[in-house]
N, C-alpha and C positions, 0 to 999 in steps of 0.2 A: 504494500500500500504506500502511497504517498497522499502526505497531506500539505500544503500552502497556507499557513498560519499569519494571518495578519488582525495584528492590535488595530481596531477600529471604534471611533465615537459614535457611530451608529453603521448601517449594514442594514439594504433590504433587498427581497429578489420579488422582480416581478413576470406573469406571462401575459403579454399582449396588454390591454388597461387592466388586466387584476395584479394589484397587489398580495402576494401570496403569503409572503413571512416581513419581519422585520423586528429589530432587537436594538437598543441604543448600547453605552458601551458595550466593550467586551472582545470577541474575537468571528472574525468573518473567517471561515475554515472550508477550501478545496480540496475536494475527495478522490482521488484517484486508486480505481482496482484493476490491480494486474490479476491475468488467465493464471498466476501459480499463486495467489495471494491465499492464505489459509486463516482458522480461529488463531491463530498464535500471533498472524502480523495486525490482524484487528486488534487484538488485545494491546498489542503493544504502541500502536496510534493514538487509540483510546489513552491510554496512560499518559501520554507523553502531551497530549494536547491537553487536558484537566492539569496536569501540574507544572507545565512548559512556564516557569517564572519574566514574565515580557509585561509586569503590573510597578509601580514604583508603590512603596509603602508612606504610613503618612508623614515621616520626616523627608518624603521626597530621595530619599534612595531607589538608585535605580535597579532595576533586575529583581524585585525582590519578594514580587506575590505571583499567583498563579489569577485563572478566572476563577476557580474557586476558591481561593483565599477572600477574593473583592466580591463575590457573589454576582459576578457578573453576566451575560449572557453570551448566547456562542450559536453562530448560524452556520448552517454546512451546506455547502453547494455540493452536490455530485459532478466531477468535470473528469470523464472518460480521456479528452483530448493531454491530461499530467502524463497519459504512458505513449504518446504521439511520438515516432521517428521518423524524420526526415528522408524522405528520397529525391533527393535533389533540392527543388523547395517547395515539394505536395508534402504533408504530414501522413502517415501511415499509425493506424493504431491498432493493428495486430498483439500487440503486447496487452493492450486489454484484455479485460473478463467480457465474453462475451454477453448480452442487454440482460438477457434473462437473467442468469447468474448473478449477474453485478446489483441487480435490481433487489435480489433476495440476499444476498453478502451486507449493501449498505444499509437495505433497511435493519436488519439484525446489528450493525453499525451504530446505528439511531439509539436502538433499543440498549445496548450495551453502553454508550452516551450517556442515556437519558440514568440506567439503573446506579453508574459511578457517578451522577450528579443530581442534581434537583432538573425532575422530566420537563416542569415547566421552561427551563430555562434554556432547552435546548429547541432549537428553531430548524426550519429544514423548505429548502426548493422545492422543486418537483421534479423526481426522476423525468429523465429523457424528453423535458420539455426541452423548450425553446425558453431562456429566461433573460432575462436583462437583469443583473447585479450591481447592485451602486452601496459603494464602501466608501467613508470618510477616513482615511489609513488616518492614525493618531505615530504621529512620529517623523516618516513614516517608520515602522515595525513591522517587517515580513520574514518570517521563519518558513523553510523548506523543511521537511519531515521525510523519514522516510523506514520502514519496517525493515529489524535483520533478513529476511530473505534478500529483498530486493539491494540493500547493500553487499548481499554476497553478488549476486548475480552481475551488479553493474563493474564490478570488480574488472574480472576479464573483457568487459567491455570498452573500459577505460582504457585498460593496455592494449587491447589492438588499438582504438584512435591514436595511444601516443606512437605505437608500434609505426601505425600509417603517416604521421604528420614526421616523422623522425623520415621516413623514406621519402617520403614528397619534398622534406628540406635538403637531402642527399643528392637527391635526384631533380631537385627545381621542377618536377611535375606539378600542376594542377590540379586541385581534388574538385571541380565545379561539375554537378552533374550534365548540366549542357556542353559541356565540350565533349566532341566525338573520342573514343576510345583511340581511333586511327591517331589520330590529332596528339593525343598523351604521349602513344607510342614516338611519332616521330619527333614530339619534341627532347624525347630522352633519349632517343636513339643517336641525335642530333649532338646533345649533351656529350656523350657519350663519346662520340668520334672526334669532335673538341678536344675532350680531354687526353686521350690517346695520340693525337700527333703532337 
């Protein structure tokens, strides 16, 4: 899972002229579920957004309440598009949980929310609508989150990119998907015999 944690003075989502939810302070929260996310990486979102310290206390110290420490409220968008990869520059979201799934994961989401905090206080979009989101960011204050699966997994994905970007700097190749393959080739091939005579 990943979550997008932002301190906001208010936060509402709407579809079309209905206003759906809306929460003054507290925290406006982006849900993303990956196709391998399980009870374990919910569990551990859940924790980490309830006690994620991003509140100052009342001498004005920073970092030092959670939204439950302030009693404060917490809206969650579901946003499929957190597990989007780029092919070229179309987004691909294959790494998503497929609608249905993902539908019955975040609401159990909600419910796991709602049962580690006060139910009232937790707010919520509307799956796989069309919404419009408007956040006042208090700061700004934006926290990326992310469950141990999905940090193991991005692990080896990190090092191929650096693996790639180390060769492209070697090599003075282009990684732009609009450049023909041919076009790569003969500019490294090019390279190449440069460097040789």
């Amino acid at each position: 899972m990943r979550a997008v944690v932002q301190r906001v003075m208010q936060a509402s989502v709407s579809v079309g002229d209905e206003l759906v939810s809306s929460i003054g302070r507290g925290l406006c929260v982006l849900i993303g579920v990956s196709r391998d996310d399980t009870p374990k990486d919910m569990e551990y979102i859940v924790r980490k957004i309830l006690n994620l310290r991003v509140f100052d206390d009342d001498q004005e110290k920073r970092w030092a309440h959670s939204v439950k420490d302030k009693n404060y409220e917490i809206l969650c968008v579901s946003q499929f598009t957190l597990y989007s990869v780029l092919k070229g520059n179309k987004p691909d979201f294959h790494q998503s949980m497929a609608a249905e799934q993902s539908q019955a994961f975040y609401e159990e989401f909600l419910q796991q929310m709602r049962k580690a905090y006060q139910p009232d206080k937790i707010k919520d979009g509307r799956f796989g609508a069309y919404m419009q989101v408007s956040i006042q960011n208090d700061g700004p204050v934006t926290i990326q989150l992310e469950s141990p699966v999905q940090q193991q997994k991005s692990k080896p994905e990190k090092a191929k990119a650096a693996r790639q970007q180390k060769w492209e700097k070697k090599s003075g190749a282009s990684n732009t998907a609009e450049e023909p393959a041919d076009a790569k080739m003969e500019q490294v091939t090019e390279q190449l015999s440069q460097t040789s005579t």
